[in-house]
Backbone as ProteinMPNN parsed JSONL, in Angstrom:
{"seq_chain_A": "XXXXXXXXXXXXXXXXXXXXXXXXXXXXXXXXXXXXXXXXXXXXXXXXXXXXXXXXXXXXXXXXXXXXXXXXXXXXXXXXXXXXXXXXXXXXXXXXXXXXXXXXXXXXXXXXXXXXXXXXXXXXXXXXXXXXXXXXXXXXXXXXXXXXXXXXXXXXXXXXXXXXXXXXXXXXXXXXXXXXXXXXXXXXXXXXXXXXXXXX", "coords_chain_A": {"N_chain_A": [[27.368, -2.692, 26.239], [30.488, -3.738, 25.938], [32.707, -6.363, 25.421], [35.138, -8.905, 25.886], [36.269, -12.079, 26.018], [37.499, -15.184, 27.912], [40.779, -16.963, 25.735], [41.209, -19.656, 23.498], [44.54, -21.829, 23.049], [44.763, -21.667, 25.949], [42.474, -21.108, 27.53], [40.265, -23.295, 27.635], [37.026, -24.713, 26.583], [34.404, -24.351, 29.037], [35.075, -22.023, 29.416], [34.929, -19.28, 27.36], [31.984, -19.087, 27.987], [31.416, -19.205, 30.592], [32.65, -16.226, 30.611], [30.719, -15.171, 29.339], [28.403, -15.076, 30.981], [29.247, -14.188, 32.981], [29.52, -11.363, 32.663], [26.441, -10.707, 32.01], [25.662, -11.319, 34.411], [27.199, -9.027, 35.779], [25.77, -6.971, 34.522], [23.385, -7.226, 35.267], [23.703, -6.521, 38.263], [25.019, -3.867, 38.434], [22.81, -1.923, 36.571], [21.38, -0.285, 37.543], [23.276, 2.037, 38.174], [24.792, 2.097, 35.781], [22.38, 2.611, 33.976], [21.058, 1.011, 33.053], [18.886, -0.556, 30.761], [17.1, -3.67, 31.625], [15.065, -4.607, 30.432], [15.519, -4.484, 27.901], [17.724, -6.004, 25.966], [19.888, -6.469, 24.184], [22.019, -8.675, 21.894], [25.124, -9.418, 20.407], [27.15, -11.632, 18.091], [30.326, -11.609, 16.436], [31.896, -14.393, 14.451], [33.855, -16.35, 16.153], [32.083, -15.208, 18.232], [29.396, -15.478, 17.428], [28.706, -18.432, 17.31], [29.21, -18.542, 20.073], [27.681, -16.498, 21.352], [25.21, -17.555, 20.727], [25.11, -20.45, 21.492], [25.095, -19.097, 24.513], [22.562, -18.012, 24.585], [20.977, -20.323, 23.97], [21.643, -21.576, 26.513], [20.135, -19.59, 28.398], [17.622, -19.989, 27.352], [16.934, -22.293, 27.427], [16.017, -24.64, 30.052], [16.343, -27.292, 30.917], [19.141, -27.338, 29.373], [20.533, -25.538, 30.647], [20.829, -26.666, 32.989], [22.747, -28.436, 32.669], [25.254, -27.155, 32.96], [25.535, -25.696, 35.257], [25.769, -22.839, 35.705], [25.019, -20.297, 37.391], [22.39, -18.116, 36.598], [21.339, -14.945, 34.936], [18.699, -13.304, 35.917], [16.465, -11.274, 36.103], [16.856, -9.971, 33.691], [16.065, -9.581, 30.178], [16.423, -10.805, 27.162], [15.954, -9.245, 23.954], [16.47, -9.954, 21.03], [18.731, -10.987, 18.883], [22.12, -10.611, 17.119], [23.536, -12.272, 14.801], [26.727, -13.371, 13.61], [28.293, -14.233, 10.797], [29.086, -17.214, 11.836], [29.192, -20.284, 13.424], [27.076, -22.606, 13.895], [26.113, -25.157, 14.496], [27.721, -27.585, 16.376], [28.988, -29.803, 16.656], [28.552, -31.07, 14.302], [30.214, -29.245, 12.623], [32.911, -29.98, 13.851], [33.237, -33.248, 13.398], [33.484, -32.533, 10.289], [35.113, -30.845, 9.841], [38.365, -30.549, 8.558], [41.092, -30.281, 11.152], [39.524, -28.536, 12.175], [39.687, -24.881, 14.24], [37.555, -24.452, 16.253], [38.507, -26.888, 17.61], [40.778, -26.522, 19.125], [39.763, -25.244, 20.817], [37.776, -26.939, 22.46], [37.647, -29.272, 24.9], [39.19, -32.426, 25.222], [37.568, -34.86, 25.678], [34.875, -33.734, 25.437], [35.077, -33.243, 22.37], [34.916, -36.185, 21.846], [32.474, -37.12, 22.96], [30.808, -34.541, 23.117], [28.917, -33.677, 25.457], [27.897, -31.214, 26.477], [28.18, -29.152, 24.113], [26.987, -30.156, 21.821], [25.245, -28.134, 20.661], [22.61, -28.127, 19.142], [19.969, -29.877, 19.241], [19.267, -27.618, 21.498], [18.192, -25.823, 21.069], [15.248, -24.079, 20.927], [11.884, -22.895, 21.106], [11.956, -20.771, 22.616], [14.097, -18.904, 22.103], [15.414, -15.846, 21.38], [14.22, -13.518, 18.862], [15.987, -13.771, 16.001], [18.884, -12.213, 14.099], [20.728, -13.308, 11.416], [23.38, -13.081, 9.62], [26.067, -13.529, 6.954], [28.294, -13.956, 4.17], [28.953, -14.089, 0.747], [32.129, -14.754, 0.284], [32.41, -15.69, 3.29], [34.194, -17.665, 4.908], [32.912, -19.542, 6.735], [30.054, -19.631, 5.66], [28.514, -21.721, 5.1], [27.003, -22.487, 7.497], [24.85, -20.796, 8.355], [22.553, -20.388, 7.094], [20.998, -23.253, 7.395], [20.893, -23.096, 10.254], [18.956, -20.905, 10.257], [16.976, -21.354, 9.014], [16.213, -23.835, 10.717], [15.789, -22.23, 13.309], [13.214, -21.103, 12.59], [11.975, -22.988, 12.07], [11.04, -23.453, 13.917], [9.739, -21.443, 15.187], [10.544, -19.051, 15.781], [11.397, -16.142, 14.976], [12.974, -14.374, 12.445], [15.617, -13.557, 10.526], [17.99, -13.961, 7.405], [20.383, -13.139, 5.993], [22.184, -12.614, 3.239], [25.362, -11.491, 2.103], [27.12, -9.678, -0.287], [28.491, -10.476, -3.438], [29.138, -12.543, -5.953], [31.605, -11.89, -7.823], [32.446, -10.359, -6.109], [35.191, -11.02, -4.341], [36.068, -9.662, -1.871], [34.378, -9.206, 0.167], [33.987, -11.009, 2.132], [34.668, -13.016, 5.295], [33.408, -11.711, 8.884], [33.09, -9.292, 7.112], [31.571, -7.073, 7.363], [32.681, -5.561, 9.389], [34.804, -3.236, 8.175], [33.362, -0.468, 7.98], [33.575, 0.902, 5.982], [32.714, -0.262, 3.765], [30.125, -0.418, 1.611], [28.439, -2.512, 1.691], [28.813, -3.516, 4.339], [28.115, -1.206, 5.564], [25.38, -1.216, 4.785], [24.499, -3.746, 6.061], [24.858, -3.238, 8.965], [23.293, -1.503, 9.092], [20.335, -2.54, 8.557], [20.518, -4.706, 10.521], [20.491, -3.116, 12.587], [17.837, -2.152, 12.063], [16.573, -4.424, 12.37], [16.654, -5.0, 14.996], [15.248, -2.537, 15.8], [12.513, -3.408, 15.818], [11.647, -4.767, 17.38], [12.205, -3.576, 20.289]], "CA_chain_A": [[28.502, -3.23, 26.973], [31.29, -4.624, 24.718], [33.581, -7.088, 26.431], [35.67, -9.842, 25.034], [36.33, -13.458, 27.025], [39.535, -15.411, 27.733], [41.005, -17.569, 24.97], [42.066, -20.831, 23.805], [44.058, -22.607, 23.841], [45.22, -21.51, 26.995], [41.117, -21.565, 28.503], [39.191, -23.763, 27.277], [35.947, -24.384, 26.754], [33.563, -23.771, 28.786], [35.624, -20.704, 29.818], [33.989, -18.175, 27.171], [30.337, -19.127, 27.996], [31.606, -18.31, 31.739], [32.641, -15.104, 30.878], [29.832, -13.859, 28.709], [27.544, -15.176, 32.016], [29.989, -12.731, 33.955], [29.286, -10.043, 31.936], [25.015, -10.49, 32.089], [25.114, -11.022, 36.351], [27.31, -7.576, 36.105], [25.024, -5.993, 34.143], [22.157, -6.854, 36.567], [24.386, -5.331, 39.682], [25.644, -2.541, 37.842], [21.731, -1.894, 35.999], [21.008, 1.482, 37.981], [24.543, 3.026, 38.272], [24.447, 2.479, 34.47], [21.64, 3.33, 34.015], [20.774, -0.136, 31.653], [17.522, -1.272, 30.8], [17.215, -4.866, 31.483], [14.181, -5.746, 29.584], [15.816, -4.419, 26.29], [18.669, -5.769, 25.855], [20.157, -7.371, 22.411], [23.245, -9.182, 22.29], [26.029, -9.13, 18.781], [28.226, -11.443, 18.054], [31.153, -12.135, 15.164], [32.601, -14.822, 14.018], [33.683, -17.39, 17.289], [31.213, -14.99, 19.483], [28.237, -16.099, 17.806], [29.094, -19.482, 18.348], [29.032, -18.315, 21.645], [26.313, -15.855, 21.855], [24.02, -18.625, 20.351], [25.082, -21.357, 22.807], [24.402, -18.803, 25.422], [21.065, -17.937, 24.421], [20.304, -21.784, 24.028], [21.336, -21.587, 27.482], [19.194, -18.422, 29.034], [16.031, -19.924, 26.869], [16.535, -24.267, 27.442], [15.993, -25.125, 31.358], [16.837, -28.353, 30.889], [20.04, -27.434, 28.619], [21.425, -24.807, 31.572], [21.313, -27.24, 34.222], [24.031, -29.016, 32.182], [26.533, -26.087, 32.856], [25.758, -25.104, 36.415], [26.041, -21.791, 35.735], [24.414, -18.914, 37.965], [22.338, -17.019, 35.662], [20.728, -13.761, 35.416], [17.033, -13.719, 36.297], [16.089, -9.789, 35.891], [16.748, -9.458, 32.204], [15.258, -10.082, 28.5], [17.168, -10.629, 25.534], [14.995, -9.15, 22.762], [16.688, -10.137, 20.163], [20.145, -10.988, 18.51], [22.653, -10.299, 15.597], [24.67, -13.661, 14.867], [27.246, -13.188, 12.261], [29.32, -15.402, 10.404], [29.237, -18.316, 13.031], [28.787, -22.351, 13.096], [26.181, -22.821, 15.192], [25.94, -26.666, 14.604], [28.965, -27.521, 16.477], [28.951, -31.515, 16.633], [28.501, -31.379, 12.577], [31.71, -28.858, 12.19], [34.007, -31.01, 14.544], [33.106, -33.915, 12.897], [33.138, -33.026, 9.327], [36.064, -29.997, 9.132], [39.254, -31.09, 9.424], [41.727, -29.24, 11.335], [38.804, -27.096, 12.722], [39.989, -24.215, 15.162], [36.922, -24.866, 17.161], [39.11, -28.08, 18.065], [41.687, -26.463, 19.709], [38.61, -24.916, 22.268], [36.788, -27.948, 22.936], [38.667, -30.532, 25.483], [39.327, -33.538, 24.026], [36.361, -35.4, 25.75], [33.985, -32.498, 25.171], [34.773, -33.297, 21.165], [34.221, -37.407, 22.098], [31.113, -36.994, 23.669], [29.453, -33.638, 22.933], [28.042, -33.452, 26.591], [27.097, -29.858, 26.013], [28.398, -28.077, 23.326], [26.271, -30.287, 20.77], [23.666, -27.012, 21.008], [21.318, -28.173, 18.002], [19.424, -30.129, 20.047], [19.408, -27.046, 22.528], [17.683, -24.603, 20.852], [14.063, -24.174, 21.535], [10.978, -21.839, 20.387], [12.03, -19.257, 23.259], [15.054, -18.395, 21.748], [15.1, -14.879, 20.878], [14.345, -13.525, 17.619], [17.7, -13.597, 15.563], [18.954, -11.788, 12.745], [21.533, -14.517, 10.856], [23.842, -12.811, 8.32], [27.236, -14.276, 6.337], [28.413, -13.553, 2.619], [29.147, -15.313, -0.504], [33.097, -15.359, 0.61], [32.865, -15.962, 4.511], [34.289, -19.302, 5.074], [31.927, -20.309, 7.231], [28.757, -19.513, 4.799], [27.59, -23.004, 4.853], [26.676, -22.72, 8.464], [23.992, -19.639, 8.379], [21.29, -20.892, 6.173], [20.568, -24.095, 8.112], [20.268, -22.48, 11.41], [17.911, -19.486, 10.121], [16.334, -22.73, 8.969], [16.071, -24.854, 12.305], [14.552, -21.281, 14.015], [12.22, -20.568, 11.759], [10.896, -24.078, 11.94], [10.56, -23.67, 15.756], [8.783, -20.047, 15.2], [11.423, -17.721, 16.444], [11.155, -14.669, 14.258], [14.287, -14.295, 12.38], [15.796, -13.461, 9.371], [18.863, -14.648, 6.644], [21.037, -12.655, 4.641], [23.512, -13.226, 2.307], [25.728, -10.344, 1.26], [27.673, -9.346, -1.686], [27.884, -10.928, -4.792], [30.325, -14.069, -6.532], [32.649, -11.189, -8.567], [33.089, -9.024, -4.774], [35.382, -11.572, -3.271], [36.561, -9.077, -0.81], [33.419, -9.31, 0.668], [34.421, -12.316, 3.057], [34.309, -13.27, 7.04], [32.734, -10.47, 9.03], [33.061, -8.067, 6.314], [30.605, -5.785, 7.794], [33.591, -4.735, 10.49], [34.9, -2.611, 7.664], [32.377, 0.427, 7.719], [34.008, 1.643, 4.436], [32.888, -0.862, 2.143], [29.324, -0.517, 0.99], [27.695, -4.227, 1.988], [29.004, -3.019, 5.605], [27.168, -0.146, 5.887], [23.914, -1.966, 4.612], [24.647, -4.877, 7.027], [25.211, -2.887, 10.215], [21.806, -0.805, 9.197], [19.928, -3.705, 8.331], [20.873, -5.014, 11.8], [20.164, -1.726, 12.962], [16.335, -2.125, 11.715], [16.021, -5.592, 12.871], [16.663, -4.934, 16.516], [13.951, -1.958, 16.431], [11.423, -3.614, 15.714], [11.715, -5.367, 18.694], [12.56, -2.62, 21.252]], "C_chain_A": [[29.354, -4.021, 25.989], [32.209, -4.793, 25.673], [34.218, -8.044, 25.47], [35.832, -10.815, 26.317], [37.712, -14.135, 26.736], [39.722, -16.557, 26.547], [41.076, -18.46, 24.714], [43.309, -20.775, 22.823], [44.548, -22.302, 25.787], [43.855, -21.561, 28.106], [40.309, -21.815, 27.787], [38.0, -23.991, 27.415], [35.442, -25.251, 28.097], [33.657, -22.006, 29.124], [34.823, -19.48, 29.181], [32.896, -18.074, 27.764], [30.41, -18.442, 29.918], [31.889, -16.848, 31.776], [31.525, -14.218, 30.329], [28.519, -14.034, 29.683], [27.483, -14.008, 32.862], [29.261, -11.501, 33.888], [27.696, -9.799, 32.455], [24.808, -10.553, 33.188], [25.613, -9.651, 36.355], [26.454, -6.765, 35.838], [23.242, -5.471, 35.006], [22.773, -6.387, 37.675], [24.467, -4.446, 39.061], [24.131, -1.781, 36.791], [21.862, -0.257, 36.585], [22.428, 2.326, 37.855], [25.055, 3.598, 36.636], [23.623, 2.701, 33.797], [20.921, 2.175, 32.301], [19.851, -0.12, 31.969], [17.601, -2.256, 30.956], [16.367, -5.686, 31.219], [14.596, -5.092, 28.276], [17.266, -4.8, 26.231], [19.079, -6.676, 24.82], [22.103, -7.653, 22.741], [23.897, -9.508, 20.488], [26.948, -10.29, 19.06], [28.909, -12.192, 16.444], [31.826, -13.43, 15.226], [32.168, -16.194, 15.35], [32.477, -16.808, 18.177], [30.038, -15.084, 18.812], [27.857, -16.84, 17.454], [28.692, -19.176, 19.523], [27.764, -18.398, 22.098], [25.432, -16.87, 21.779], [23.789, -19.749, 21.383], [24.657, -20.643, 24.106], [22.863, -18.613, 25.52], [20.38, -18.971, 24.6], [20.215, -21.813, 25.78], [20.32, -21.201, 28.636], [17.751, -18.96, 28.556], [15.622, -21.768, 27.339], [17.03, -23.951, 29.409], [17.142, -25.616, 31.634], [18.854, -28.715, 30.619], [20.667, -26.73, 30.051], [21.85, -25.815, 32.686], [22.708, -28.177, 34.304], [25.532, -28.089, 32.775], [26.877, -25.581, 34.625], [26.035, -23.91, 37.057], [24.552, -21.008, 36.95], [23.2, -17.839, 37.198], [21.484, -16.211, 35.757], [19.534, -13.953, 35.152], [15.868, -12.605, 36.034], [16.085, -9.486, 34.348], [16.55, -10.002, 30.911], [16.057, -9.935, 27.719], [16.145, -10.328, 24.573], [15.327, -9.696, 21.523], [18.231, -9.887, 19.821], [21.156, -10.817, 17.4], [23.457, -11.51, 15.899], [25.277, -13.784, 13.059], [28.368, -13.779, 12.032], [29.959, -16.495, 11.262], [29.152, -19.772, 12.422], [27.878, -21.895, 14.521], [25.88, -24.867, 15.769], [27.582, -27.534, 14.547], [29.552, -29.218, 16.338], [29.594, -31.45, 15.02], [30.213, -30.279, 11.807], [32.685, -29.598, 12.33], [34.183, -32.202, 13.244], [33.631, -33.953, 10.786], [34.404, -31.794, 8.743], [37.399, -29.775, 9.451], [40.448, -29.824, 9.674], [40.552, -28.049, 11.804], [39.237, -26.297, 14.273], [39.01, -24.407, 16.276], [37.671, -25.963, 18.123], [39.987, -27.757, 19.612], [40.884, -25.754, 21.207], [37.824, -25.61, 23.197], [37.873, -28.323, 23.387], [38.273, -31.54, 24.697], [37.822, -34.408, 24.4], [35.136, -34.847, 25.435], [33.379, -33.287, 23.374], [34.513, -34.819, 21.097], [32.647, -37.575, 22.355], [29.856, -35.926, 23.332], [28.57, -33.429, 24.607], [27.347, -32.303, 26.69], [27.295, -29.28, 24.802], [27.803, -28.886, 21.878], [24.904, -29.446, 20.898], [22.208, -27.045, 20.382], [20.262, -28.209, 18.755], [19.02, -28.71, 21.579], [18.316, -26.551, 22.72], [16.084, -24.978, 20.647], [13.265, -22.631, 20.826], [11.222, -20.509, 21.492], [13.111, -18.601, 23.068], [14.758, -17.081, 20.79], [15.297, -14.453, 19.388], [15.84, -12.526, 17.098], [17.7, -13.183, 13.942], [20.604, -12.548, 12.148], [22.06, -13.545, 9.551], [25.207, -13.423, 8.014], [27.239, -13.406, 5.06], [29.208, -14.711, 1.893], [30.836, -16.291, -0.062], [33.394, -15.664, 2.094], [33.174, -17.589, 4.158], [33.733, -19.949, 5.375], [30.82, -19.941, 6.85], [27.504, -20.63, 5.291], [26.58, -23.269, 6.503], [25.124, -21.864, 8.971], [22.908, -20.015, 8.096], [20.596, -22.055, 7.145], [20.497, -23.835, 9.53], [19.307, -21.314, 11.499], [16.977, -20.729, 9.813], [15.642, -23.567, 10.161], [14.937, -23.646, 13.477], [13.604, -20.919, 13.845], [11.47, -21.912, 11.942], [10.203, -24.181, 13.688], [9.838, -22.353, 15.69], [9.304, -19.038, 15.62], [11.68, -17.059, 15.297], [13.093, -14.214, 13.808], [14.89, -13.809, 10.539], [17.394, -13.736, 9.106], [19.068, -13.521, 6.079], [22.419, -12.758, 4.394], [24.106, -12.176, 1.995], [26.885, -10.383, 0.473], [27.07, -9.995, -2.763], [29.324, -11.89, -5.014], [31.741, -13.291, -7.216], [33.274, -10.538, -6.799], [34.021, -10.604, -3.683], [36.263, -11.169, -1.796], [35.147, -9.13, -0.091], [33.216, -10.711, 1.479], [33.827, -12.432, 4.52], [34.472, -12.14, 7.618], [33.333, -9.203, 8.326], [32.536, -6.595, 7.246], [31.319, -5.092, 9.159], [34.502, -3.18, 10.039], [33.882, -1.935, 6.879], [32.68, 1.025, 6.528], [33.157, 1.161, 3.542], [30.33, -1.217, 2.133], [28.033, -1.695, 1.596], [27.657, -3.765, 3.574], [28.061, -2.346, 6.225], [25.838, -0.532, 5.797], [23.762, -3.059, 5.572], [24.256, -4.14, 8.167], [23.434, -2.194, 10.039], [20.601, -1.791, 8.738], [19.786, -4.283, 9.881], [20.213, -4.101, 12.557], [18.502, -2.282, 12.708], [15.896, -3.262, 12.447], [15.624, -5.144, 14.492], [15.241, -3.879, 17.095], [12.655, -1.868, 16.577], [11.291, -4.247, 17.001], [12.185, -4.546, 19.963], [11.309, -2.568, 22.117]], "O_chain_A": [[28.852, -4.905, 25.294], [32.579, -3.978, 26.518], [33.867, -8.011, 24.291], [35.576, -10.428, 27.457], [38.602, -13.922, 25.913], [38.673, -17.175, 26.363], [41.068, -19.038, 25.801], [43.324, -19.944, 21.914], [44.456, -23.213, 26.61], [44.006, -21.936, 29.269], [39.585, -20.992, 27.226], [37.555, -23.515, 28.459], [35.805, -26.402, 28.336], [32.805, -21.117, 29.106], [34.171, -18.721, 29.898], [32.628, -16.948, 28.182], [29.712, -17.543, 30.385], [31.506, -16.18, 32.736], [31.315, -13.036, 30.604], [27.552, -13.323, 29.409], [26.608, -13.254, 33.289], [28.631, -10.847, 34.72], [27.51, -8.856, 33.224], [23.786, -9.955, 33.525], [24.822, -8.83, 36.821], [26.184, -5.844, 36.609], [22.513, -4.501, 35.214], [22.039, -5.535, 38.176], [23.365, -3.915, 39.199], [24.594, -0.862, 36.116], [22.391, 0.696, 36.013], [22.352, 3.421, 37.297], [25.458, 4.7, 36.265], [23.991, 3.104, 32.693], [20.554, 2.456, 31.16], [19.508, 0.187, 33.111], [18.6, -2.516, 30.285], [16.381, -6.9, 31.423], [13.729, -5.261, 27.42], [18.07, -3.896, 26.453], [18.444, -7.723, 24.695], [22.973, -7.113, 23.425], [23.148, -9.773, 19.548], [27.596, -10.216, 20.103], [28.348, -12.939, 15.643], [32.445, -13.567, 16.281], [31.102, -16.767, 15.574], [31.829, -17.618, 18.84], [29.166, -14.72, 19.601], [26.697, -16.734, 17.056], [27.655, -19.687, 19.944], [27.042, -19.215, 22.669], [24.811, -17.134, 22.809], [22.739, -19.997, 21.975], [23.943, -21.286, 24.876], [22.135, -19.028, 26.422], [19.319, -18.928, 25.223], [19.153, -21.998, 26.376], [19.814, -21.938, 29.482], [16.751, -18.552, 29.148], [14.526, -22.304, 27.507], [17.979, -23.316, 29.869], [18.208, -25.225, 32.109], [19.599, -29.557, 31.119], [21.402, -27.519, 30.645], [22.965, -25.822, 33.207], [23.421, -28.528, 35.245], [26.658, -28.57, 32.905], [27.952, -25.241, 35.119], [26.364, -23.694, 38.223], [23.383, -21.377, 37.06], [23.362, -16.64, 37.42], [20.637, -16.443, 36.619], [19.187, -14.7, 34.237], [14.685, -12.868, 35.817], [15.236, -8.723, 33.89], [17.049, -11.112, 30.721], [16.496, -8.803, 27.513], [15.373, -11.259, 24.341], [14.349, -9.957, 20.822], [18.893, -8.946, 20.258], [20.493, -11.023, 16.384], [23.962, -11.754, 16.995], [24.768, -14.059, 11.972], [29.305, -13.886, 12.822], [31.177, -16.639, 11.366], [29.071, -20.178, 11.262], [27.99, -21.237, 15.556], [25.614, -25.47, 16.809], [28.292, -27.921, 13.618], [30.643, -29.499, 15.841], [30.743, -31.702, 14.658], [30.959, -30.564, 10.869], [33.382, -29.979, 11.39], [35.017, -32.113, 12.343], [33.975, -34.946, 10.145], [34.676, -31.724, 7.545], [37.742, -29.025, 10.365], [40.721, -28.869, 8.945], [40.777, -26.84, 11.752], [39.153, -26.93, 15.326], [39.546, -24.548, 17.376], [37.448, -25.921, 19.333], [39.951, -28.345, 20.693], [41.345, -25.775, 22.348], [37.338, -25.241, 24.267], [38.954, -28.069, 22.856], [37.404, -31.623, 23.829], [37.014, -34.597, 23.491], [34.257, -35.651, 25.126], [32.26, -33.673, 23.038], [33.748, -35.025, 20.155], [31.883, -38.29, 21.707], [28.641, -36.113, 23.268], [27.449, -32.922, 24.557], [26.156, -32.362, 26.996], [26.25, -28.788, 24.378], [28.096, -28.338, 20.815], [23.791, -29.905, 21.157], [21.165, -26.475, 20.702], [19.592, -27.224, 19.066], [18.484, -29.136, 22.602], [17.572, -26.555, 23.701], [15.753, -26.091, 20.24], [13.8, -21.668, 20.276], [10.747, -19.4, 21.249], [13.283, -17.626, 23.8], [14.098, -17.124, 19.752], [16.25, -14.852, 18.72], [16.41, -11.483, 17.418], [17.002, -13.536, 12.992], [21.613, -12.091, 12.685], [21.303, -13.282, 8.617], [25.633, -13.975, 9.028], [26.499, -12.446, 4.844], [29.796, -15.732, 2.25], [31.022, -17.507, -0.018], [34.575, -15.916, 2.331], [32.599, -18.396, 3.427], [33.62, -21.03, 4.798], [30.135, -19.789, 7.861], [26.326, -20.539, 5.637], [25.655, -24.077, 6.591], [24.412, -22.328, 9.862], [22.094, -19.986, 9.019], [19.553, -21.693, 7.688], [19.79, -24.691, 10.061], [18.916, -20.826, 12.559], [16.139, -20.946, 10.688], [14.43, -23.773, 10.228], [13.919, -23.909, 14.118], [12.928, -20.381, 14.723], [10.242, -21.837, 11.952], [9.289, -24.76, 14.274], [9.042, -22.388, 16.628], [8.616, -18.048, 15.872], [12.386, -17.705, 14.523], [14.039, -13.903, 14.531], [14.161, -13.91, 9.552], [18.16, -13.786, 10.069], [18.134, -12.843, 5.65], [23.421, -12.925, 5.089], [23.297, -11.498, 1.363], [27.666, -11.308, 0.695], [25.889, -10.142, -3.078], [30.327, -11.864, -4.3], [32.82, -13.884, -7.195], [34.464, -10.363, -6.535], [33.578, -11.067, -2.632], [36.842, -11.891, -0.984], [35.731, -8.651, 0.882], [32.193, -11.376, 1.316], [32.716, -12.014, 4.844], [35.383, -11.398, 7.252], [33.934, -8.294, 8.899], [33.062, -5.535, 7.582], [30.731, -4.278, 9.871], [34.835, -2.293, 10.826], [33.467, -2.253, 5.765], [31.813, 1.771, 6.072], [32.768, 1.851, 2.6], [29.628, -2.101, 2.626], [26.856, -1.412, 1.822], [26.547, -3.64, 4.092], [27.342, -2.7, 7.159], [25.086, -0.206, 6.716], [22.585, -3.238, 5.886], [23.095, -4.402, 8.482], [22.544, -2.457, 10.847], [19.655, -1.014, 8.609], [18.644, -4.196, 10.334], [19.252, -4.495, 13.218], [18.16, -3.027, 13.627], [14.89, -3.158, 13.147], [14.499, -5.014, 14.975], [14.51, -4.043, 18.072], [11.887, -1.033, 17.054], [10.323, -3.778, 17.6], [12.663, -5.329, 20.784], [11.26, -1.813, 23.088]]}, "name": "protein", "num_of_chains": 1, "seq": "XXXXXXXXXXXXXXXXXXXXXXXXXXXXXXXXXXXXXXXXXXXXXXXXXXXXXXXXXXXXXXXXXXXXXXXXXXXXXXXXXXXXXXXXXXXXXXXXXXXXXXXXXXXXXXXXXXXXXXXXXXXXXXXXXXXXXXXXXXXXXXXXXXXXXXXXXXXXXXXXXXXXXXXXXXXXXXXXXXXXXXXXXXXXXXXXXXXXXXXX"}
């Protein structure tokens, strides 16, 4: 199922995390007509979506953390496992420390005072599904990858890090691996590809 969610700044947050909820109650109505499985199901995302994806997952796996949101959520189906690529996952510590961050313009202003939910660190928990964490040398947001393959791994969720290209390839930037042409791409996406079937 590939979907996209509404924007900011025109809907702010928590608007995405509502729509990618949307999406996982449809997929439990709509399960037989499409003919989904809903104990295999793996979830992707780039860039702002996994940001997202990740906060959702924190959500679907922390109790405690969902009841914050009030959301609805689906009860029938398993995330096996996730691809999270070129994201911030440690959203408090971006705000805080990168100025002018686009995240800004998503968060309400009290949201980025307070943190009431969207500080997720704290979220994430040993039932969070096992995640495959990739970036490269020139994504911008690099620095963010490593220390959350870090944080899961210390909680026991099954996961893996990679880094791709090299310091001379600086075309090899933020989600690279969208351009199937280029070499790193193709190894990324199949890489990804492998992760997920081990877990099927």
């Amino acid at each position: 199922v590939n979907f996209s969610y509404r924007l900011a700044p025109e809907h702010l947050y928590p608007a995405a995390l509502e729509d990618v909820n949307s999406v996982f109650l449809w997929m439990e109505r709509q399960a037989e007509q499409y003919r989904i499985d809903l104990q295999r199901v793996f979830i992707v995302g780039d860039s702002a979506g996994a940001q997202i994806a990740s906060q959702y997952l924190a959500i679907l796996t922390n109790e405690a953390y969902a009841e914050l949101f009030g959301f609805s959520l689906p009860r029938k189906l398993r995330v096996r496992a996730a691809a999270l690529n070129c994201g911030v996952y440690d959203v408090r510590k971006y705000v805080n420390e990168t100025k002018n961050a686009p995240i800004k313009q998503y968060l309400p202003e009290e949201e980025q005072n307070a943190f009431h939910t969207a500080d997720t660190i704290q979220a994430f928990t040993d039932r969070f599904p096992p995640a495959f964490i990739m970036t490269s040398h020139y994504d911008f947001l690099k620095q963010w990858a490593e220390p959350f393959y870090q944080l899961l791994r210390s909680k026991g969720v099954p996961c893996e890090y990679h880094l791709y290209g090299a310091p001379e390839k600086k075309e090899i930037g933020h989600v690279f691996h969208l351009n199937i042409r280029t070499e790193e791409a193709q190894l990324c996406n199949t890489e990804e590809c492998r992760f997920f079937r081990k877990f099927l």
